[in-house]
FINU-248338 format. One record per residue (C-alpha): residue in three letters; chain; x, y, z. Coordinates in steps of 0.05 Angstrom, whole numbers, plus 32768, in hexadecimal, padded with zeros to 4 digits. Example, Ala and Ser with C-alpha at 12.3 -4.5 7.8 and 13.67 -1.06 7.14 Angstrom:
<kolmars>
{resn ALA&chain A&xx 80F6&yy 7FA6&zz 809C}
{resn SER&chain A&xx 8111&yy 7FEB&zz 808F}
</kolmars>
This chain:
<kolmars>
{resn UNK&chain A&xx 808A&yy 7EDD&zz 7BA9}
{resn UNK&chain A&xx 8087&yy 7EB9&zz 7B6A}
{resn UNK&chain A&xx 80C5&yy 7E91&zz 7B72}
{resn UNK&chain A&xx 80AF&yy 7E80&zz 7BBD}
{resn UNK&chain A&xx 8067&yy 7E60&zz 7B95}
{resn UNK&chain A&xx 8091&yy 7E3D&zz 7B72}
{resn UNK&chain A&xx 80C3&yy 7E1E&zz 7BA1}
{resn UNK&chain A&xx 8083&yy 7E0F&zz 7BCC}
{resn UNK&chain A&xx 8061&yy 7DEB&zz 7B95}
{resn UNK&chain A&xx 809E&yy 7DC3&zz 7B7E}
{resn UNK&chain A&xx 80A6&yy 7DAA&zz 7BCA}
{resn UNK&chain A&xx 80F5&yy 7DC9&zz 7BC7}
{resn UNK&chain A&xx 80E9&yy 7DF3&zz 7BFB}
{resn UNK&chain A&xx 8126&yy 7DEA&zz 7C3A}
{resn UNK&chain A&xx 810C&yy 7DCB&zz 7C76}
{resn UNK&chain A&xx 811C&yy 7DFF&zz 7CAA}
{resn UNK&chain A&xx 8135&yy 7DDE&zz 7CEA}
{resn UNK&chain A&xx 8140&yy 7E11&zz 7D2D}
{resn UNK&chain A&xx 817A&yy 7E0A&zz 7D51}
{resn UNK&chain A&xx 8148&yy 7E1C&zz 7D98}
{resn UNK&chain A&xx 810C&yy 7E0E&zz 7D83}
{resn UNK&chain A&xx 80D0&yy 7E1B&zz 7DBC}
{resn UNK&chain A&xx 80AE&yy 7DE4&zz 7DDE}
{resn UNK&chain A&xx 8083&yy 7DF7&zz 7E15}
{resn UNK&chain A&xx 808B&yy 7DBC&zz 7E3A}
{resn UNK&chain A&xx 80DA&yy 7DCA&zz 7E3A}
{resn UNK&chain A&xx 80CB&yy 7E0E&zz 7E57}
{resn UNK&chain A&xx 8098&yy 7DFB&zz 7E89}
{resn UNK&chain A&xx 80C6&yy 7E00&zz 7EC9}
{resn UNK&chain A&xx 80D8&yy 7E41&zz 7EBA}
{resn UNK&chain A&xx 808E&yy 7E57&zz 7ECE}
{resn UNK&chain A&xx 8083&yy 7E6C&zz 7F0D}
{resn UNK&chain A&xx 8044&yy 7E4B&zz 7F17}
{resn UNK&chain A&xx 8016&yy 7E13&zz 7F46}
{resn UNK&chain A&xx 7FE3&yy 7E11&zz 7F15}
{resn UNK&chain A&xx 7FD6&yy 7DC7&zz 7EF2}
{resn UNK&chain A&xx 7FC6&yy 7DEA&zz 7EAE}
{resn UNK&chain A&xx 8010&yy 7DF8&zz 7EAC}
{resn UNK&chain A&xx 8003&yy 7E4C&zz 7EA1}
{resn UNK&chain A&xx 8015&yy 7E80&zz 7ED4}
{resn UNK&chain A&xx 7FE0&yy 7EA2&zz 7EEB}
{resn UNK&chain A&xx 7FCF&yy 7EEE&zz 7ECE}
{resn UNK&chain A&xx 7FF5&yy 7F22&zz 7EFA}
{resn UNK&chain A&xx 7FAE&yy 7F44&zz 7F0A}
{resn UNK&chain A&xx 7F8C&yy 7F12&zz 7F0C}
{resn UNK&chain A&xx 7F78&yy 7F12&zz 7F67}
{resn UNK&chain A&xx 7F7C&yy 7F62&zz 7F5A}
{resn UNK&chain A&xx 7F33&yy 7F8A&zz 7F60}
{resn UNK&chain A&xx 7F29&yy 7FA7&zz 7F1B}
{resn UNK&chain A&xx 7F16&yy 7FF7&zz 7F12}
{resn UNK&chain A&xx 7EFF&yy 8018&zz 7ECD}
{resn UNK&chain A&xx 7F06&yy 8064&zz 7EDC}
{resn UNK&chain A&xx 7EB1&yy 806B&zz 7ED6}
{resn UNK&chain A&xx 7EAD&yy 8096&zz 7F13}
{resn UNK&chain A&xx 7E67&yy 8091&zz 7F39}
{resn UNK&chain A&xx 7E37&yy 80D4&zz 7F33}
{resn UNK&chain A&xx 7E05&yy 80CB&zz 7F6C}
{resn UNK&chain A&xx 7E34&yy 80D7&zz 7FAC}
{resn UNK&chain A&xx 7E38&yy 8110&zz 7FDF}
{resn UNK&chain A&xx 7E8A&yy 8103&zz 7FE3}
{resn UNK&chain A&xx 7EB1&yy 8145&zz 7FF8}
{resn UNK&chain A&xx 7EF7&yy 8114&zz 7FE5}
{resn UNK&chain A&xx 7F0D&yy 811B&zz 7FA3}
{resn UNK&chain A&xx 7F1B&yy 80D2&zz 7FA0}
{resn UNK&chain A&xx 7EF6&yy 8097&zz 7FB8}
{resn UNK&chain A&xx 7EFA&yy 8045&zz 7FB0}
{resn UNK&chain A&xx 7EE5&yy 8005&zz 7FCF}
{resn UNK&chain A&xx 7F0F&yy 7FC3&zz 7FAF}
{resn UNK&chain A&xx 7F03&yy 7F81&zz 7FC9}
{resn UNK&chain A&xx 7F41&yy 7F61&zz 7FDC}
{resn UNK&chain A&xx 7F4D&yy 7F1E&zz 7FAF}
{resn UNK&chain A&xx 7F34&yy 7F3F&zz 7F72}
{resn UNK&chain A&xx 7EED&yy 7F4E&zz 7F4B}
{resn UNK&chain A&xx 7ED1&yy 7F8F&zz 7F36}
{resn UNK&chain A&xx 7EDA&yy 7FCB&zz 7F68}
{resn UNK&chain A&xx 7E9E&yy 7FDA&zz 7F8C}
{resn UNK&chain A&xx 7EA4&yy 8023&zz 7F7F}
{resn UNK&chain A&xx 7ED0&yy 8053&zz 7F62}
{resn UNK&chain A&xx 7ED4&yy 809B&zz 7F58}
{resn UNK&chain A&xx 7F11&yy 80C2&zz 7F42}
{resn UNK&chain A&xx 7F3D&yy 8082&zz 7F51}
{resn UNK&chain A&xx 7F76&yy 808C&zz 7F1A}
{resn UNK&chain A&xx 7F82&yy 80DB&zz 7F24}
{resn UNK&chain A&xx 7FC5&yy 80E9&zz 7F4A}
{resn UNK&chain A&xx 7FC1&yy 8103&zz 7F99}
{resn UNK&chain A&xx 7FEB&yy 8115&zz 7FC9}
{resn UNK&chain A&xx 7FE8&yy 80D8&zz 7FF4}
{resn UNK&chain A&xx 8003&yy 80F4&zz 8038}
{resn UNK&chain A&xx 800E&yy 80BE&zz 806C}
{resn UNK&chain A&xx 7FED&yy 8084&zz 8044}
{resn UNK&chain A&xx 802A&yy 8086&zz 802D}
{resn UNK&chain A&xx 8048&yy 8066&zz 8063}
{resn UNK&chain A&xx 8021&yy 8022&zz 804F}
{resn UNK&chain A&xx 804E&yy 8026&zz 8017}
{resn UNK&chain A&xx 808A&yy 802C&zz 804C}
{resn UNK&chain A&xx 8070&yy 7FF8&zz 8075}
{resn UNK&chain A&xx 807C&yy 7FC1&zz 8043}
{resn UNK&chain A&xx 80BC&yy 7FD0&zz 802D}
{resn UNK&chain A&xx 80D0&yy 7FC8&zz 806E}
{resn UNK&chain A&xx 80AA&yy 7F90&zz 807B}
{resn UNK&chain A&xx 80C2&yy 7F6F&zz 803A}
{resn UNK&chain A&xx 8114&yy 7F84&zz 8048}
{resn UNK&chain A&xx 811D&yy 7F94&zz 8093}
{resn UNK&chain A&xx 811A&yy 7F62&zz 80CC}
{resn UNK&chain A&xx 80E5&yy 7F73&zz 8105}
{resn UNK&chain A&xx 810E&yy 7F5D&zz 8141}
{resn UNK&chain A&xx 814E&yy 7F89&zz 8127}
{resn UNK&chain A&xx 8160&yy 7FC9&zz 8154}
{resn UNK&chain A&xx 815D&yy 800B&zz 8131}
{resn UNK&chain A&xx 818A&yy 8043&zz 814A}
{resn UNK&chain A&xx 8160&yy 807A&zz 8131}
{resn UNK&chain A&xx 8189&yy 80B3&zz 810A}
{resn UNK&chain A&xx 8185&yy 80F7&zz 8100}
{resn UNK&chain A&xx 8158&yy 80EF&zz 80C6}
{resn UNK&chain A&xx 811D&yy 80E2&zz 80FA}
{resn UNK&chain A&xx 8124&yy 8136&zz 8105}
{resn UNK&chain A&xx 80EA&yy 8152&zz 80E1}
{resn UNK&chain A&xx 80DA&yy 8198&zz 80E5}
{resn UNK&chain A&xx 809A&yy 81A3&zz 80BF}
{resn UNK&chain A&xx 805A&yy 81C2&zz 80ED}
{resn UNK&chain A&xx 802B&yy 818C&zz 80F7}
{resn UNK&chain A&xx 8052&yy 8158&zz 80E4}
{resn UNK&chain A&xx 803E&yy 8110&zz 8102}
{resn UNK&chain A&xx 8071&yy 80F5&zz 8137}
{resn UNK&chain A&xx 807D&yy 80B3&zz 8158}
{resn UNK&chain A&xx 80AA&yy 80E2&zz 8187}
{resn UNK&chain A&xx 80EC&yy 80B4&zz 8176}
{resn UNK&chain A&xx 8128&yy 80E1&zz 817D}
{resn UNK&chain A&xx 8172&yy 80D4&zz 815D}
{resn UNK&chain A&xx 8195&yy 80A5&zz 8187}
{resn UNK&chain A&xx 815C&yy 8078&zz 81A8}
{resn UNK&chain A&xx 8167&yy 8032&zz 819C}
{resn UNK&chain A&xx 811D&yy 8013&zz 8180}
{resn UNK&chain A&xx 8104&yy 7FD1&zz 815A}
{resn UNK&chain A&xx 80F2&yy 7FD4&zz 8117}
{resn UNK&chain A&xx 80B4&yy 7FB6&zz 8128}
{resn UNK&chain A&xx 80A9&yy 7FE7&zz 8161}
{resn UNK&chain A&xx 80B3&yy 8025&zz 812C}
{resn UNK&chain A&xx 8081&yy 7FFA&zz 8103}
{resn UNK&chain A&xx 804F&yy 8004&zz 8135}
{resn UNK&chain A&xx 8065&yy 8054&zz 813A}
{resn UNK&chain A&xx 8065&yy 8059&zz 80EE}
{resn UNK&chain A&xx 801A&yy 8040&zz 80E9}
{resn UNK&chain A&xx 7FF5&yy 8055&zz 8125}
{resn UNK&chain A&xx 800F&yy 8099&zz 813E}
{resn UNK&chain A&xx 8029&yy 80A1&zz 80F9}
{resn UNK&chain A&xx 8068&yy 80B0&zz 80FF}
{resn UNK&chain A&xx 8095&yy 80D4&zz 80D5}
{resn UNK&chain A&xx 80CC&yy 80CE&zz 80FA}
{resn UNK&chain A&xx 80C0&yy 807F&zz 8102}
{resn UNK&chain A&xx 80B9&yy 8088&zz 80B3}
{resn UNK&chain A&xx 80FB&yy 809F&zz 80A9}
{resn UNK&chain A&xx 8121&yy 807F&zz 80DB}
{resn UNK&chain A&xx 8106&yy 8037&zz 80BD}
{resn UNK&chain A&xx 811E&yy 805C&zz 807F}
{resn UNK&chain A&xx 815F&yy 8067&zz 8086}
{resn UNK&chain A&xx 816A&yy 801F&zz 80B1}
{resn UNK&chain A&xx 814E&yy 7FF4&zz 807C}
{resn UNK&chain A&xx 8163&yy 801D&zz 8034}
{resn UNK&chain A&xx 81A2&yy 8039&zz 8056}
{resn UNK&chain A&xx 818A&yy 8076&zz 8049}
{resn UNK&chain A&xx 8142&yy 80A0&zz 8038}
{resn UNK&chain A&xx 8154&yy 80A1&zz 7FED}
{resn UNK&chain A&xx 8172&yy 8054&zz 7FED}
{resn UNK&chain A&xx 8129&yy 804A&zz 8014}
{resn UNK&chain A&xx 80FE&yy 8071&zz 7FE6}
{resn UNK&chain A&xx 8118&yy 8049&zz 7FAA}
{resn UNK&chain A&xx 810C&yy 8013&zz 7FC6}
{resn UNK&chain A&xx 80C3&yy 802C&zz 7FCC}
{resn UNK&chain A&xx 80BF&yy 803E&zz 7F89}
{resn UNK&chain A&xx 80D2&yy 7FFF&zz 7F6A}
{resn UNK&chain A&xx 80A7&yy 7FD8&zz 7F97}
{resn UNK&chain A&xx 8069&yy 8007&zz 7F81}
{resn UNK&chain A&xx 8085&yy 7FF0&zz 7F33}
{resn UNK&chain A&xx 8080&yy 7FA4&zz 7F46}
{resn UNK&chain A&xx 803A&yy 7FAB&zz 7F67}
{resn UNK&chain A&xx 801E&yy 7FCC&zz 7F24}
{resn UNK&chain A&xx 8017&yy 8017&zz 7F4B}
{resn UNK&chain A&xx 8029&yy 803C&zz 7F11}
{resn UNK&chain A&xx 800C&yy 8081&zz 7F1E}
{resn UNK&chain A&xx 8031&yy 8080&zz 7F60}
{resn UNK&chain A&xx 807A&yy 80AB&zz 7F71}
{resn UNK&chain A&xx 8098&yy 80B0&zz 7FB5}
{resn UNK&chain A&xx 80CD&yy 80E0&zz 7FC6}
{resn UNK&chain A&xx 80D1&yy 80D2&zz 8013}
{resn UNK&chain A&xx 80B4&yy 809E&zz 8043}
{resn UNK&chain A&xx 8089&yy 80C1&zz 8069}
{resn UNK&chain A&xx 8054&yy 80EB&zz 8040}
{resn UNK&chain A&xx 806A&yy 8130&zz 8051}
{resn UNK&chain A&xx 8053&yy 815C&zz 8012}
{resn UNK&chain A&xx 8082&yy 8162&zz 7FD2}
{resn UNK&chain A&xx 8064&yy 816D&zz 7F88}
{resn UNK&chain A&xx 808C&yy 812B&zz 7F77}
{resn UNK&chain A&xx 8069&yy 8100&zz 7FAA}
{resn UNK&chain A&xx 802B&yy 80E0&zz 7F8F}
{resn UNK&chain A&xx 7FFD&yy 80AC&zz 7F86}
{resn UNK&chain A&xx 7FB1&yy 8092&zz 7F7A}
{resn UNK&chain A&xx 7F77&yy 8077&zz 7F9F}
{resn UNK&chain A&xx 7F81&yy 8031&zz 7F69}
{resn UNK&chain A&xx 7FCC&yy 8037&zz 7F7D}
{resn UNK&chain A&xx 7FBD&yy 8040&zz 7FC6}
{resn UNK&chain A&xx 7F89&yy 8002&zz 7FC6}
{resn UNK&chain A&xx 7FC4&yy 7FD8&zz 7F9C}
{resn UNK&chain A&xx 7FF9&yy 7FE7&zz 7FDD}
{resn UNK&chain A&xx 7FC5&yy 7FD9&zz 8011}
{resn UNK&chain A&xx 7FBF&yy 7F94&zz 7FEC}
{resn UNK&chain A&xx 8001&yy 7F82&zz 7FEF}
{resn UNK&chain A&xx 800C&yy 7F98&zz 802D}
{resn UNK&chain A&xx 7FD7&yy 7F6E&zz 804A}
{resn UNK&chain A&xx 7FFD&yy 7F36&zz 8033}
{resn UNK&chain A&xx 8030&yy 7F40&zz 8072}
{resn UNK&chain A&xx 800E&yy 7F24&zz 80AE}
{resn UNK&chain A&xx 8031&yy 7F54&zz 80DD}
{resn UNK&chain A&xx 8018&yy 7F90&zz 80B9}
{resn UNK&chain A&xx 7FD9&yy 7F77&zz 80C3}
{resn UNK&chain A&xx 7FDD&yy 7F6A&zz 8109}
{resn UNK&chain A&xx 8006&yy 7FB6&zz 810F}
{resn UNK&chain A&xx 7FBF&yy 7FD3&zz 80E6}
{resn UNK&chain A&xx 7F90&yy 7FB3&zz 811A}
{resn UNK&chain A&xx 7FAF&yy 7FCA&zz 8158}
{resn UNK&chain A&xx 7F86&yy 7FF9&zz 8181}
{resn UNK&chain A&xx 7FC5&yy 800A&zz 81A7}
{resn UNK&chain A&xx 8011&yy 7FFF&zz 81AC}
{resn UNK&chain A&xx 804D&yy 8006&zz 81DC}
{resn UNK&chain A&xx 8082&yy 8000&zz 81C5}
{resn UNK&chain A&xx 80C8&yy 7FFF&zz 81F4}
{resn UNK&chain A&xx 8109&yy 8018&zz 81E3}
{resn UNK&chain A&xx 814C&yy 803E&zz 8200}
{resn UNK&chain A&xx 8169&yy 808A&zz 81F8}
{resn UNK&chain A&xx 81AF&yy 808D&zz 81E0}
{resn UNK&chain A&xx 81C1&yy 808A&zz 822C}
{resn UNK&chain A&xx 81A1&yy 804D&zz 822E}
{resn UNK&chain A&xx 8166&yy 8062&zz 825A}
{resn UNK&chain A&xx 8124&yy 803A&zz 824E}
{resn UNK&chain A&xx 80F5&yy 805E&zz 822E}
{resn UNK&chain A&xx 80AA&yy 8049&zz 8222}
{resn UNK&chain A&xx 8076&yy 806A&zz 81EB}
{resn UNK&chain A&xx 802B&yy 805C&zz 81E9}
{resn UNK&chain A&xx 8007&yy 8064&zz 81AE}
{resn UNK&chain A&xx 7FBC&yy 8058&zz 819B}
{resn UNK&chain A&xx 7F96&yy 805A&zz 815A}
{resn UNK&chain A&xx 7F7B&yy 808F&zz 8136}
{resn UNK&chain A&xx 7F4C&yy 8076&zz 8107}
{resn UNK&chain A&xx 7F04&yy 8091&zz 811E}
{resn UNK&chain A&xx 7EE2&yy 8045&zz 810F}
{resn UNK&chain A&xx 7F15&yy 8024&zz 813F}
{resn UNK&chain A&xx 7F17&yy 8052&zz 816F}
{resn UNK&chain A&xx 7ED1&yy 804D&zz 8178}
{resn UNK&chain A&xx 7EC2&yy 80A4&zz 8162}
{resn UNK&chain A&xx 7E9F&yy 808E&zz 811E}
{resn UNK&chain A&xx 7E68&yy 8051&zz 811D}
{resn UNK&chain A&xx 7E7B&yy 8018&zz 80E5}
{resn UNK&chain A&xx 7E42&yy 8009&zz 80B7}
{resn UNK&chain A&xx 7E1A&yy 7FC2&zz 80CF}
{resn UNK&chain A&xx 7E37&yy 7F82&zz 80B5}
{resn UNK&chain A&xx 7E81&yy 7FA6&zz 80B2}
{resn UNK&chain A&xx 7EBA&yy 7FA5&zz 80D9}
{resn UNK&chain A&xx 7EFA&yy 7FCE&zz 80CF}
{resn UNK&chain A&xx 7F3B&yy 7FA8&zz 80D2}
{resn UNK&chain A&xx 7F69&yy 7FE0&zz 80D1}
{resn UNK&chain A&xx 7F8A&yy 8012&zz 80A1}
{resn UNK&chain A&xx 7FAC&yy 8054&zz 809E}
{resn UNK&chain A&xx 7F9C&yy 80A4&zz 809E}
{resn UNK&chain A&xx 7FBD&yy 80DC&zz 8078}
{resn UNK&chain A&xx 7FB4&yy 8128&zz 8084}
{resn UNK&chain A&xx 7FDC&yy 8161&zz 806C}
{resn UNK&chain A&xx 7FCC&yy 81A7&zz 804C}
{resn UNK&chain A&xx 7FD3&yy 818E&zz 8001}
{resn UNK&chain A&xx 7FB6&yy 8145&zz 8006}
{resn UNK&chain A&xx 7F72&yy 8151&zz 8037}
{resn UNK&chain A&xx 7F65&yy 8122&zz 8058}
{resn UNK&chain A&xx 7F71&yy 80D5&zz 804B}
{resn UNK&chain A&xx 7F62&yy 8096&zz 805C}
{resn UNK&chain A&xx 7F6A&yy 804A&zz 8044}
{resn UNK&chain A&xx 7F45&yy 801B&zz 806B}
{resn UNK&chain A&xx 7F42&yy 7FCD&zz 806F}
{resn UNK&chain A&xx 7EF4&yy 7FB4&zz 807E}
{resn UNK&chain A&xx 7ED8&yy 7F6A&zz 8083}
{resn UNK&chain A&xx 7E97&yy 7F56&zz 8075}
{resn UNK&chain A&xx 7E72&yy 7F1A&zz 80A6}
{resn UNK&chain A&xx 7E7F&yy 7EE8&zz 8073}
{resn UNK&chain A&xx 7EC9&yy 7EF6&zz 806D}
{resn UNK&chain A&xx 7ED4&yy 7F23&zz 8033}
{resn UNK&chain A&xx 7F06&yy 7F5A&zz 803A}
{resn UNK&chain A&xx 7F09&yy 7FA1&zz 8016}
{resn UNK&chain A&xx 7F37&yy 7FDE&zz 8012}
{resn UNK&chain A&xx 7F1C&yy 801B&zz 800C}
{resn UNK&chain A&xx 7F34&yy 805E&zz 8003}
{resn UNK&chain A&xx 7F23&yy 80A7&zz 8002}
{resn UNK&chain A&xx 7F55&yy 80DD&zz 7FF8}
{resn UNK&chain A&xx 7F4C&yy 812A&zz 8003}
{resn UNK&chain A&xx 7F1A&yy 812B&zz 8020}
{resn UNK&chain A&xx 7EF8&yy 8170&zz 8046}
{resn UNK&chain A&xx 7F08&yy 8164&zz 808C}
{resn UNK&chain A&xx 7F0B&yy 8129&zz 80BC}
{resn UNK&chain A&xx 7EC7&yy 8124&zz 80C8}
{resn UNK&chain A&xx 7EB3&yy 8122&zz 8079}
{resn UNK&chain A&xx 7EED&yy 80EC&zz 8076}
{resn UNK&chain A&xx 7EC4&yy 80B6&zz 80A1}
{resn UNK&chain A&xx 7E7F&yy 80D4&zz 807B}
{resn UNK&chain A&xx 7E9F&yy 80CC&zz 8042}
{resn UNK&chain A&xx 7EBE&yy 8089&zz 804C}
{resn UNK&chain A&xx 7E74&yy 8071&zz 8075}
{resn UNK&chain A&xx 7E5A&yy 807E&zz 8035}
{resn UNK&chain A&xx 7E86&yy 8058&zz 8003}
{resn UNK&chain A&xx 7E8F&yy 8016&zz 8039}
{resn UNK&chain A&xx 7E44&yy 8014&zz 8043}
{resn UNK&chain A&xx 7E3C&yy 7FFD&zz 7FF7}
{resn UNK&chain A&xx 7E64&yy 7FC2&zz 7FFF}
{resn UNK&chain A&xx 7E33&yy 7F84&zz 7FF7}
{resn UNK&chain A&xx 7E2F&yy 7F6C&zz 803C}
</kolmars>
C-alpha cells in the first residue's frame, strides 16, 4: 500500500490502456430495443406485479385466487398465488402456445396412438388414432371440449413426441418467468411432478393472449371442426363451451364481459379456472382460482374476485 502512495504521488504510475475497452455507444446495436433512451426495457416491466400478502376478508372455498391486469400494475387481488397446485387442464393453455409458437395451423395431423387415454373421467375431443385433423381444428378440441386426446395428439405432431413436447413446455414456462411451474405431460392428467401456481398460470395466460388465434379459439361459443377416419370417411365433431359465464349458466358482474379462458377439474386439483375479462373502457384481466369446492363455488368464487376489479 505504501509503495502504491508513493508511485501515486510521484505521478510514475503506468497508464493502463484496455485492449476492449467498453463504450456503450459501440454496443448499442446489440440491444434489442425501440426505445430512444437507447436501454432495453425491464423484462417485467408490462407484467401485473403480486407480493404474496394474501387478502383475509373473503368467503373463497379455492385455495388460490388472483386477478392481474394484463399490461402490468399491481394485481388487484391475491390470495395464495405463489403456492404450487395441481393445475389440471389449465394446463393445456400452456400447450396451446407451444403449438401456436412451433406448429403451423393449416398442417394435417394424423393423430397417433398416443391420443388413447384410459383414465375414468378423462376429457375427450373423441379423436381416435388414424383420423386425419388440422392442427388448428385439434386447437379448437384442446380448448373447448378439452381434450386430452387433442392434447396429446398436437403433442406428439409438433415435439415429435409427448416428452420432445413437454420440454418444449418446460422451457417455454423458463422464458416467460413461470418458475414454480413443471409439466410432465400435455394434458393435465394428475402426476406429483406436474405443477404450477395461480402467478404462473396468470404469466401463461399473458403470453398466450399474445397469439391472436388463441384468442379467437378462447372466445368461441362453439366449434366444428371437419376431418377424415383412416378410411378416409368425413367425419364432423361439434363442440361448445363450457365455461358457465359464456354459456350463459352463471351471470357476469355489471360493467364485465368475459372474453374466454379455460377450466380444469380432476380429483387432486378441484376445480380450476383462468379466465380473461374486459372492462367498458378496454382494460383486460386474468383471473384465476384453483381448487376450488365444486363447480358451483368455482363461478362464486371467481364472481367474487372479478367483481373487485375497478370498473
Amino acid at each position: 500500500m505504501l509503495l502504491a502512495s508513493l508511485l501515486l504521488m510521484t505521478g510514475c504510475q503506468k497508464e493502463v490502456v484496455l485492449e476492449q475497452e467498453y463504450s456503450f455507444e459501440n454496443r448499442l446495436d446489440r440491444f434489442d430495443t425501440n426505445r430512444s433512451d437507447g436501454f432495453s426495457g425491464a423484462f417485467a416491466e408490462e407484467l401485473c406485479v403480486a407480493y404474496a400478502v394474501d387478502e383475509t376478508e373473503t368467503s373463497l372455498t379455492a385455495d388460490a385466487a388472483g386477478v392481474f391486469e394484463i399490461g402490468g400494475g399491481d394485481a388487484v387481488f391475491e390470495q395464495n398465488v405463489f403456492a404450487r397446485m395441481n393445475p389440471a387442464s389449465t394446463t393445456k393453455i400452456m400447450t396451446a402456445i407451444v403449438a401456436l409458437k412451433y406448429g403451423n395451423l393449416q398442417d394435417q395431423v394424423t393423430v397417433t396412438d398416443a391420443a388413447i387415454i384410459t383414465e375414468s373421467g378423462s376429457s375427450m375431443a373423441g379423436v381416435k388414432p388414424g383420423d386425419v385433423m388440422s392442427l388448428e381444428d385439434l386447437l379448437y378440441g384442446l380448448m373447448i371440449p378439452s381434450g386430452n386426446d387433442a392434447a396429446n395428439a398436437i403433442a406428439v405432431h409438433v415435439g415429435g413426441s409427448i416428452e420432445g413436447f413437454v420440454e418444449m413446455m418446460n422451457e417455454e414456462a423458463a422464458r416467460i418467468g413461470a418458475t414454480g411451474t413443471h409439466f410432465v405431460n400435455a394434458n393435465g392428467l394428475t402426476s406429483k411432478d406436474h405443477y404450477t401456481t395461480a402467478y404462473d398460470l396468470y404469466l401463461m395466460f399473458n403470453e398466450a393472449l399474445k397469439y391472436d388465434q388463441f384468442r379467437t379459439i378462447i372466445g368461441a361459443h362453439d366449434h366444428i371442426a371437419q376431418y377424415s377416419d383412416a378410411d378416409g370417411n368425413a367425419l364432423s365433431a361439434t363442440w361448445g363451451v363450457g365455461n358457465y359465464y359464456m354459456n350463459g349458466k352463471t351471470e357476469t358482474p355489471e360493467g364485465l364481459t368475459v372474453f374466454g379462458g379455460k377450466t380444469g377439474t380432476t380429483q387432486a386439483a378441484g376445480y380450476c379456472l383462468i379466465m380473461g375479462t374486459r372492462t367498458a373502457d378496454g382494460k383486460e384481466y386474468a383471473s384465476v382460482i384453483m381448487k376450488a369446492d365444486s363447480r358451483n363455488a368455482l363461478y362464486e368464487d371467481m364472481t367474487e374476485i372479478i367483481s373487485k376489479i375497478d370498473k
